[in-house]
N, CA, C and O of each residue as an XYZ file, in Angstrom:
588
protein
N      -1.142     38.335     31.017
C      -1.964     37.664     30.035
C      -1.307     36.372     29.557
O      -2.019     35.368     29.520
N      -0.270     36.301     29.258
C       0.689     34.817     28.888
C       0.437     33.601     30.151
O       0.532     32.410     29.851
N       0.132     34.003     31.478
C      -0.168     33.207     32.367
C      -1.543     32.332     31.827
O      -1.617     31.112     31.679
N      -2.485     33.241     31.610
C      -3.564     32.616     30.890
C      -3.111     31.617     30.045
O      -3.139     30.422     30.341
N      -2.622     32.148     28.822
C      -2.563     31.443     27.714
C      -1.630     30.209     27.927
O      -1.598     29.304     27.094
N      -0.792     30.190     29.182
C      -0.201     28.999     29.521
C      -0.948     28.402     30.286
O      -0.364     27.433     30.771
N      -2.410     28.560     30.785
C      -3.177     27.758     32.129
C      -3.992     27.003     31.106
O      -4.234     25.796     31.092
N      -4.464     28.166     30.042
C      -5.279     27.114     28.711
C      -4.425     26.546     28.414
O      -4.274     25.830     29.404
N      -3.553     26.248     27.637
C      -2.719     25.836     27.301
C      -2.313     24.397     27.759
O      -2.133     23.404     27.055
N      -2.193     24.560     29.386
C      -2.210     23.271     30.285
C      -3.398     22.310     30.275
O      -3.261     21.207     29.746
N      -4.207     22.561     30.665
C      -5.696     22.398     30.589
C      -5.898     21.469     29.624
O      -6.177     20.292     29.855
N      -5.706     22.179     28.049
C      -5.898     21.404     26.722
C      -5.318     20.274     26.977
O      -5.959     19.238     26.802
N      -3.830     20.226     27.500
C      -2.979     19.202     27.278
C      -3.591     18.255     28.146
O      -3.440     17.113     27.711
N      -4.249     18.311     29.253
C      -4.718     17.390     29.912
C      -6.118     16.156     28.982
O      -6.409     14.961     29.026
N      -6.658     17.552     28.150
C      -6.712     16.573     27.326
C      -6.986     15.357     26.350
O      -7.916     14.693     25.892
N      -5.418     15.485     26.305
C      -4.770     14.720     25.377
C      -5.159     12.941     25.365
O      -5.603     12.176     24.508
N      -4.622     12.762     27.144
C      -4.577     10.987     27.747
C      -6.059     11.119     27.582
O      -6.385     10.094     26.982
N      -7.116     11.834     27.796
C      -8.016     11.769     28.508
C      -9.358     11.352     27.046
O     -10.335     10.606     26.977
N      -8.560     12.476     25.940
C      -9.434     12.250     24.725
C      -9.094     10.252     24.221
O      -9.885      9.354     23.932
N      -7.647     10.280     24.326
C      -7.309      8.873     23.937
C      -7.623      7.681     24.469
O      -7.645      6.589     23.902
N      -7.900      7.983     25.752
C      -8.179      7.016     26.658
C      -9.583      6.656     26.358
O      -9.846      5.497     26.035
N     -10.870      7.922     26.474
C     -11.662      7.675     25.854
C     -12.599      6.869     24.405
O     -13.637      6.281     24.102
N     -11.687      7.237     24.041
C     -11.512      6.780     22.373
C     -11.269      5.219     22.374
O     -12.076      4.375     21.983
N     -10.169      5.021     22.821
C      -9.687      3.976     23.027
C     -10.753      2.882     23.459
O     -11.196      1.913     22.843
N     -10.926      3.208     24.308
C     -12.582      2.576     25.025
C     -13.706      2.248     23.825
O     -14.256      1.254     23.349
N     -13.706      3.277     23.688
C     -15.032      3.266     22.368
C     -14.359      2.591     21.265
O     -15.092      2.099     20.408
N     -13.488      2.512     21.172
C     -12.869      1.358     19.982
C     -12.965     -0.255     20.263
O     -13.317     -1.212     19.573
N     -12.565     -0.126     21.379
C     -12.723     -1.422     21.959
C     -14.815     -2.168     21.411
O     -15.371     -3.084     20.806
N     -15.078     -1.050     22.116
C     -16.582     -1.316     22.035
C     -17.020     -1.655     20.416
O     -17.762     -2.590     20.117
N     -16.548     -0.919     19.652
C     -17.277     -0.878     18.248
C     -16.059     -1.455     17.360
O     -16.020     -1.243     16.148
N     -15.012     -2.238     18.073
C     -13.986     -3.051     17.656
C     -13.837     -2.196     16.069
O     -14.386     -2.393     14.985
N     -13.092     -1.449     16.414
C     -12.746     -0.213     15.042
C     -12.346      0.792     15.326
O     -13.092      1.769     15.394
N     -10.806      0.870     15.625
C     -10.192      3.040     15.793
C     -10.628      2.964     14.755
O     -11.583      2.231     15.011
N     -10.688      3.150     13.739
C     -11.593      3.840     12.360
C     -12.264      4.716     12.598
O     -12.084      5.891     12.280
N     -13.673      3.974     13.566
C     -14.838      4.510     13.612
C     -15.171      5.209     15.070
O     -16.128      5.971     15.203
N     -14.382      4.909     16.021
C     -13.821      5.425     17.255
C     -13.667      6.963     16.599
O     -14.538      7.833     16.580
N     -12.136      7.053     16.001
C     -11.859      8.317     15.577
C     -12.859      9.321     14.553
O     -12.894     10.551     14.514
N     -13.555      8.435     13.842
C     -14.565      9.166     13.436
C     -16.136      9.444     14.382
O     -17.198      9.983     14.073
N     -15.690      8.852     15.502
C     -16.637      9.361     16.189
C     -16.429     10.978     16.899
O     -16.946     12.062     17.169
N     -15.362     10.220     16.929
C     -14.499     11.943     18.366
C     -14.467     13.299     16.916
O     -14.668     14.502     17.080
N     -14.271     12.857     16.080
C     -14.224     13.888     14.995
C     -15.724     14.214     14.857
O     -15.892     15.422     14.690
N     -16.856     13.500     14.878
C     -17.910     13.856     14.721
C     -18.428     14.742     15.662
O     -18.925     15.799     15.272
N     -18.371     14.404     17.099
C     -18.579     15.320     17.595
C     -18.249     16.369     18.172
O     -18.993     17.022     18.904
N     -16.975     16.659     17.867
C     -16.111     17.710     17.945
C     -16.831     18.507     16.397
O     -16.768     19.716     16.179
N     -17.247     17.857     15.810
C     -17.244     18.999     14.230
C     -18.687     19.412     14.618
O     -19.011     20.524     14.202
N     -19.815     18.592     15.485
C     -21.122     19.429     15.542
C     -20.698     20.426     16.578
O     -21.253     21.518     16.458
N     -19.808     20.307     17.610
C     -20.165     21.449     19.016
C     -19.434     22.617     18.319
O     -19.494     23.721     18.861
N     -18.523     22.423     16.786
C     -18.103     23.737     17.012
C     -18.931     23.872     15.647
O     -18.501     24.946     15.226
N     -19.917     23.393     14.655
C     -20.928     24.261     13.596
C     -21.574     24.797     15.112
O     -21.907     25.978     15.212
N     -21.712     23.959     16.152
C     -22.861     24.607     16.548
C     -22.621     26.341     17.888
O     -23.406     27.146     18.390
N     -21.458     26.176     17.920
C     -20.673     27.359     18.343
C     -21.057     28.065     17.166
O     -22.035     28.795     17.330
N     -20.370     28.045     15.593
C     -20.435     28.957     14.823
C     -21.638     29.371     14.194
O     -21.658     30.294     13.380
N     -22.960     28.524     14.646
C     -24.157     29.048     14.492
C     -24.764     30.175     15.479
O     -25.294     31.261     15.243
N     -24.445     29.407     16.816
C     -25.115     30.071     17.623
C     -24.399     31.661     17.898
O     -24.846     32.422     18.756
N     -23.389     31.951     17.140
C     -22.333     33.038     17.944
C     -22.606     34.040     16.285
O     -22.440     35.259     16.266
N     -23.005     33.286     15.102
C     -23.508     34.161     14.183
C     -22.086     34.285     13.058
O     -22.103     34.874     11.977
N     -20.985     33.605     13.627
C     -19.849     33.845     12.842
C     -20.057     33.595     11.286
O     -20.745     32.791     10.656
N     -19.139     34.664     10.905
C     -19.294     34.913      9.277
C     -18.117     34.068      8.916
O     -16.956     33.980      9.316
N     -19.019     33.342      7.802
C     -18.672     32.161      6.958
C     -17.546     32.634      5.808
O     -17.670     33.684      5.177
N     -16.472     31.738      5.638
C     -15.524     32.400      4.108
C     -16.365     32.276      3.097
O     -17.279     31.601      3.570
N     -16.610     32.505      2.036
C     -17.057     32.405      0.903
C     -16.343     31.338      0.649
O     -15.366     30.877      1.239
N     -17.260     30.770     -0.845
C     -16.679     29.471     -1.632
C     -14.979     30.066     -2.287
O     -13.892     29.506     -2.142
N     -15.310     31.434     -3.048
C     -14.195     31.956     -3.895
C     -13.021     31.825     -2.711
O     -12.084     31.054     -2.924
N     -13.085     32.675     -1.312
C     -12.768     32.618     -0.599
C     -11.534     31.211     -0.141
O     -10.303     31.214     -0.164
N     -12.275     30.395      0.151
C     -11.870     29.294      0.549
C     -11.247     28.174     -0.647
O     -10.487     27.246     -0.369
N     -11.670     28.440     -1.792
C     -10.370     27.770     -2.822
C      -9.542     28.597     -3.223
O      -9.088     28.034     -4.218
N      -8.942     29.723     -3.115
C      -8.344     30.706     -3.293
C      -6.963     30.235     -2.257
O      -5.855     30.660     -2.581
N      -7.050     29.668     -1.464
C      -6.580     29.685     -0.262
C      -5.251     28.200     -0.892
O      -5.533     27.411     -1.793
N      -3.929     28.200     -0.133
C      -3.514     26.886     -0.220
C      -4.219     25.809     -0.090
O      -5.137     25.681      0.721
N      -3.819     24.925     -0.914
C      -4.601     23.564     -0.732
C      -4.060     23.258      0.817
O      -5.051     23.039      1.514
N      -2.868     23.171      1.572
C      -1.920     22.860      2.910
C      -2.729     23.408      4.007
O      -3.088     22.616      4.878
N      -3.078     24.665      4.098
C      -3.686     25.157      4.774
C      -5.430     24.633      5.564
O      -6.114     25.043      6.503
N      -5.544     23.543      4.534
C      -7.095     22.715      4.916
C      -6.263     21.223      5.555
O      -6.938     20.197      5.643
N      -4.985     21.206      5.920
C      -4.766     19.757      5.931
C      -4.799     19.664      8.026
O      -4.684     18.793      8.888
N      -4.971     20.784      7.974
C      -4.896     20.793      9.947
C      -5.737     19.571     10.329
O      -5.256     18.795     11.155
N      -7.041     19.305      9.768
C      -8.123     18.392     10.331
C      -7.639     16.921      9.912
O      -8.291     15.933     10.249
N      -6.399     16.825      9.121
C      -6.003     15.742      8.612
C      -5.420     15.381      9.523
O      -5.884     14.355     10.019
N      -4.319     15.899     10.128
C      -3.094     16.060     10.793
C      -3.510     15.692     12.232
O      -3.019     14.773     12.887
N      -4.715     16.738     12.731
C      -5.545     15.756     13.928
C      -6.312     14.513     14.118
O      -6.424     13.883     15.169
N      -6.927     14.188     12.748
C      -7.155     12.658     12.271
C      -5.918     11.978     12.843
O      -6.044     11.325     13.879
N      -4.666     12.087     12.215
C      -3.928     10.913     12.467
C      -3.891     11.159     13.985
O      -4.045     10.123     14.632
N      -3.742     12.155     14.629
C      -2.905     12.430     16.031
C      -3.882     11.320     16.575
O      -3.568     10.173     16.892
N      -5.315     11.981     16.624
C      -6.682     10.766     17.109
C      -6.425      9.511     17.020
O      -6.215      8.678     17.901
N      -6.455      9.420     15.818
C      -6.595      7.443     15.141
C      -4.970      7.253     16.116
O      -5.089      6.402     16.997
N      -3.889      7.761     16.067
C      -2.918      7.130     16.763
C      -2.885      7.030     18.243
O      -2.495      6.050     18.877
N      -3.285      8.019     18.673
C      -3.536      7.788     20.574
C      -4.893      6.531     20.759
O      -5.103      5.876     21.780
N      -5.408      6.482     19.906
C      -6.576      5.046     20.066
C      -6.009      3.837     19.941
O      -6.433      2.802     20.455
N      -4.859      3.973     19.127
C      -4.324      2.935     18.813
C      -2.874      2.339     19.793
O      -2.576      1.169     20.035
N      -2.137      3.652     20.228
C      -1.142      3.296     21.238
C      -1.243      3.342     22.833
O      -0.556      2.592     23.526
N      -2.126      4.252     23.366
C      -2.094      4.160     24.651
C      -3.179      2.970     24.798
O      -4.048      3.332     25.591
N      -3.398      1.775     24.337
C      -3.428      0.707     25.450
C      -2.209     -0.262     25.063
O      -2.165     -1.354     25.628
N      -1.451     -0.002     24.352
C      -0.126     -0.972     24.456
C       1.546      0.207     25.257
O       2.534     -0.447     25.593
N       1.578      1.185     25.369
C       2.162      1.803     26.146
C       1.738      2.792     27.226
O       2.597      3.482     27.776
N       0.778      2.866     27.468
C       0.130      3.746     28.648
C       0.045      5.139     28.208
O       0.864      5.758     27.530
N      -0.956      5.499     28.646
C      -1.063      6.910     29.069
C       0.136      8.205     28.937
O       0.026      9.182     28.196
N       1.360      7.890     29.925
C       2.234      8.582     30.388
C       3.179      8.591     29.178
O       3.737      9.606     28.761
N       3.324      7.161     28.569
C       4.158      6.913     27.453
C       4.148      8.033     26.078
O       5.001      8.781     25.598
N       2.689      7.708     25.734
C       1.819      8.012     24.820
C       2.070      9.620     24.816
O       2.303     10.171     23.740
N       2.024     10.332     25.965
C       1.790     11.517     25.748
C       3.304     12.540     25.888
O       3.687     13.599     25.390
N       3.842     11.555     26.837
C       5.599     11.757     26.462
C       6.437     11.902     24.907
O       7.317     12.657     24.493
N       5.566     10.620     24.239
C       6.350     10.413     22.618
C       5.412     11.820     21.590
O       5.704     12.324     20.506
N       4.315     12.064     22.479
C       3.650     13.295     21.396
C       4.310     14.391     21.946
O       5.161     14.936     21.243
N       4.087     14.826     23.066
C       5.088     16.094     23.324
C       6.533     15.882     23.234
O       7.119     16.915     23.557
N       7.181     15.105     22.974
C       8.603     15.112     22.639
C       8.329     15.345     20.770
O       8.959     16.247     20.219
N       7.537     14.619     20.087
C       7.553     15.157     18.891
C       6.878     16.652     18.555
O       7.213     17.388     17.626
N       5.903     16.891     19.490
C       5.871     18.584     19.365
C       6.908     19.262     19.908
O       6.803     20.466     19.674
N       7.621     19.051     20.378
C       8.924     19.883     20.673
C       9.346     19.883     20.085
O       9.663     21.022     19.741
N      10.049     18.455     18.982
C      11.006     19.060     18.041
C      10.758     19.521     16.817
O      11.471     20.033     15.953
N       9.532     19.233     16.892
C       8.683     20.283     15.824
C       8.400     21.758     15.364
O       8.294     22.494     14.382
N       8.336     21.673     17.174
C       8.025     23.076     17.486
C       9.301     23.925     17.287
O       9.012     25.116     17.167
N      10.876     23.621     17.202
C      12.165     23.889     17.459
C      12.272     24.334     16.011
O      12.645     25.438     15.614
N      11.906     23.349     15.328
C      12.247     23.765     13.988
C      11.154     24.919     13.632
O      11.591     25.881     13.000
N       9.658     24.914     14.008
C       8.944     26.269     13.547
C       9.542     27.310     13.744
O       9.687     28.136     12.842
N      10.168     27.542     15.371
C      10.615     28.417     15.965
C      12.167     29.005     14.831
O      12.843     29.976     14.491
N      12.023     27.911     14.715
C      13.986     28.222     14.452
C      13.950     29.234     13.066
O      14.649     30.243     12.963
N      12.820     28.666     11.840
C      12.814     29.150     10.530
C      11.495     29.854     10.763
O      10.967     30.135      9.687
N      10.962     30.139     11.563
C       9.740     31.028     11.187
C       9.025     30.276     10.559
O       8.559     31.008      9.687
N       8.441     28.854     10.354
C       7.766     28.655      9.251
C       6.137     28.851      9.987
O       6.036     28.781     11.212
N       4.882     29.105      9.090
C       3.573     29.054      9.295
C       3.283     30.673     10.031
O       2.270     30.972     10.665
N       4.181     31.367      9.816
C       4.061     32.418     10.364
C       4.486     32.806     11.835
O       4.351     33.875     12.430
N       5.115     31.450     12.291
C       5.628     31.274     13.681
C       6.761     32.666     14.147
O       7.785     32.695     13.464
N       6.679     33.401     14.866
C       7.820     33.876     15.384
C       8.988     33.591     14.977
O       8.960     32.368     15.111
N      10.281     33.902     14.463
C      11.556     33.387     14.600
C      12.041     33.770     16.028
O      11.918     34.853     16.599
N      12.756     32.353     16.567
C      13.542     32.190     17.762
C      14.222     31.362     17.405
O      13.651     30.318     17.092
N      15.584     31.407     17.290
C      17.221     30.446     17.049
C      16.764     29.525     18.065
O      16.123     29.730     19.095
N      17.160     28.621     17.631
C      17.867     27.173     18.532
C      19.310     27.380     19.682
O      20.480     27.318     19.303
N      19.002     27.553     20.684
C      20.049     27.869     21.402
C      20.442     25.954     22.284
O      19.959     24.843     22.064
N      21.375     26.388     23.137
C      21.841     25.374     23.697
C      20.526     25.144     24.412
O      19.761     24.242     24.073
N      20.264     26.034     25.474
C      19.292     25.802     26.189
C      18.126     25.090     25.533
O      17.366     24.310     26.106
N      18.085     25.417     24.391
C      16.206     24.791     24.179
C      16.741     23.229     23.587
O      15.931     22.323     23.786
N      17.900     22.887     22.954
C      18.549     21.928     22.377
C      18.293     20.936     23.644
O      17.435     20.054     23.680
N      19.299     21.292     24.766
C      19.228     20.906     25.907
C      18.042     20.117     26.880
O      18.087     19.039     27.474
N      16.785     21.327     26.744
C      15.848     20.924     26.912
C      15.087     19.735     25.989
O      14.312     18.898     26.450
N      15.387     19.827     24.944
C      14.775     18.848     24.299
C      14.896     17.495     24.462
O      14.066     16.596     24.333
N      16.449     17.480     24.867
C      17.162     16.066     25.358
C      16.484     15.743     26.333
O      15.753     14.782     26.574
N      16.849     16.817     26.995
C      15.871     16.153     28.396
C      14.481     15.818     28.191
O      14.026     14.988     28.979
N      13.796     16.224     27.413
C      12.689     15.670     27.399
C      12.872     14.166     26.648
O      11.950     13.405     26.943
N      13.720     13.679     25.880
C      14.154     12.871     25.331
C      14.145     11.880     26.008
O      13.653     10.779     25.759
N      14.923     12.387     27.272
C      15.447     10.994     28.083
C      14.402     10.838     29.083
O      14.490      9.842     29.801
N      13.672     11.438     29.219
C      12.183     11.183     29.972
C      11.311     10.564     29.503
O      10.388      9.948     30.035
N      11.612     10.728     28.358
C      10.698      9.565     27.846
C      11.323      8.079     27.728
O      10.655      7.061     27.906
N      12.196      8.089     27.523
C      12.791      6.990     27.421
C      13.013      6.507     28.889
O      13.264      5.329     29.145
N      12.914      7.435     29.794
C      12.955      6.458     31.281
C      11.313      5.872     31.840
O      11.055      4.894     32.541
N      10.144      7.155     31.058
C       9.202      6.378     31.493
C       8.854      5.158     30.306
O       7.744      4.628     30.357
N       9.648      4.816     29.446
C       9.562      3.359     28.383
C      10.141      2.313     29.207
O       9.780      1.143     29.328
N      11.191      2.994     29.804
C      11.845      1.819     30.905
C      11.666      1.323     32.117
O      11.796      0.251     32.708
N      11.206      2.812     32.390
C      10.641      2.092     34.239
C       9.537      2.408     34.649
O       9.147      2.008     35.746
């Protein structure tokens, strides 16, 4: 089953260039990431009301949903910027660049979730190996900045 969840997993990441690249385009056109990114947000927010209509899913309540951390609503924020920033950098560093400097910052992101458990993440220590790995992803990026 983890094979799966690493083939989705892959899949999504593809993507990444592919949402930005897009975007990017449509910015060009309507001379505005602003409104670019509020486009890709728009219709990403009807296909999934319209998933959660058609599939019947039960709604939180109002009490429900302010009850809740204020942090916990900031995910759609957090993909705002990711959006508005791939519109904005992959046509001055490419594609390959672009998606190198985001997965090198989800890695070391991800190092620290791992490391403290935070968000409910698993705890897994920081070993040499994943340290290691990180570098290396480090310097991959920095070779595709260079060559």
């Amino acid at each position: 089953m983890g094979y799966l969840y690493g083939m989705l997993a892959l899949v999504a990441g593809t993507f990444i260039p592919l949402q930005a690249g897009i975007n990017a385009l449509l910015a060009n056109r309507v001379e505005s990431t602003v409104w670019a990114a509020f486009a890709s947000f728009t219709g990403g927010t009807l296909v999934l009301f319209g998933y959660l209509v058609s599939t019947r899913a039960t709604w939180p309540t109002l009490e429900q949903a302010i009850s809740f951390p204020w942090w916990l609503w900031s995910g759609g924020v957090l993909g705002a910027f990711l959006v508005w920033t791939g519109i904005v950098v992959i046509p001055k560093i490419g594609a390959t660049a672009l998606v190198g400097f985001v997965v090198t910052g989800q890695l070391l992101a991800s190092l620290a979730l791992d490391h403290f458990g935070l968000l409910g993440v698993p705890t897994q220590e920081i070993s040499a190996g994943r340290v290691a790995g990180a570098f290396l992803l480090i310097a991959g990026v920095l070779l595709i900045r260079k060559y």
